[in-house]
N, C-alpha and C positions, 0 to 999 in steps of 0.2 A: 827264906828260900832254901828247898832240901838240896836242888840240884845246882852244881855248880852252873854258871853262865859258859857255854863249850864255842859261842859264836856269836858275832855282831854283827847285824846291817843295819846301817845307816842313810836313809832315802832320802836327806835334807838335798837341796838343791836337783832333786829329779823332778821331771813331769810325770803327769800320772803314769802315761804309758811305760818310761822308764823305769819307775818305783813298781809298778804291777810285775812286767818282766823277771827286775832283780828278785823280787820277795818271793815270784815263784820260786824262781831258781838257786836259791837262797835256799829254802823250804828243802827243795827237791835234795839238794847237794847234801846238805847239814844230817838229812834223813841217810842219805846213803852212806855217811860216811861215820853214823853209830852214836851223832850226837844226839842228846836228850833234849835237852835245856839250851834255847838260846834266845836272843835281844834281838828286839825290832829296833829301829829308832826313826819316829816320824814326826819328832818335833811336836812342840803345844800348837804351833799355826795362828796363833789367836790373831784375829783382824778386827776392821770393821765389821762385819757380816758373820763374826763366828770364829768356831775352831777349825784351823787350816783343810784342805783339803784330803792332804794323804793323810792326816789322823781320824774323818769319818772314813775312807775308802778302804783303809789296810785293814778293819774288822770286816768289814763286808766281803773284801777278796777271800782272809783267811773264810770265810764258810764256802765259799765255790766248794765244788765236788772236788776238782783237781788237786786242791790242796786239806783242804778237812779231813779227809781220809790219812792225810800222815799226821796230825796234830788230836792231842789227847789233850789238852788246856792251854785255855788263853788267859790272863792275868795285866793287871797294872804293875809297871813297874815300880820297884821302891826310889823312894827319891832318889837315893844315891846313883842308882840305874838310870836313870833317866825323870822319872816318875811319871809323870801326866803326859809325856811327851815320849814315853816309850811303852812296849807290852813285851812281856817272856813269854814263850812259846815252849810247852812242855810238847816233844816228837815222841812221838810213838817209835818201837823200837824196831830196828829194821830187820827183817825179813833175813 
């Protein structure tokens, strides 16, 4: 990783609608406040029936319009980050 980690969210115990919310605003915030490089965290989820459900939904939300536009890469976490249960978010740099 070149860029330091400048920020962390953590969405374990949210429902979708609340995890959707925070990661906008999350997103939105981090961008206006000059950060580059920052940490999702959505947990492995692993159940019966699969990988939890904020870790399919949080890549699909990051491509929404609303939010794709401030984000220039998405990435696997390194283990020590999180790994499989988290993604870095490289922001675009603010305006």
């Amino acid at each position: 990783m070149l860029h330091p980690i400048e920020g962390r969210l953590d969405l374990h115990g949210m429902t979708q609608a609340e995890a959707h919310g925070a990661l906008a605003r999350f997103v939105h915030n981090s961008r206006d406040a000059g950060r580059r490089c920052v940490l999702v965290i959505t947990g492995r989820g692993f159940g019966p029936t699969g990988p939890g459900i904020l870790k399919l939904a949080v890549p699909r939300w990051l491509e929404e319009a609303g939010l794709r536009r401030h984000i220039l890469a998405v990435a696997p976490a390194q283990p020590r980050d999180g790994g499989a249960g988290a993604l870095y978010l490289l922001l675009r740099a603010s305006a």
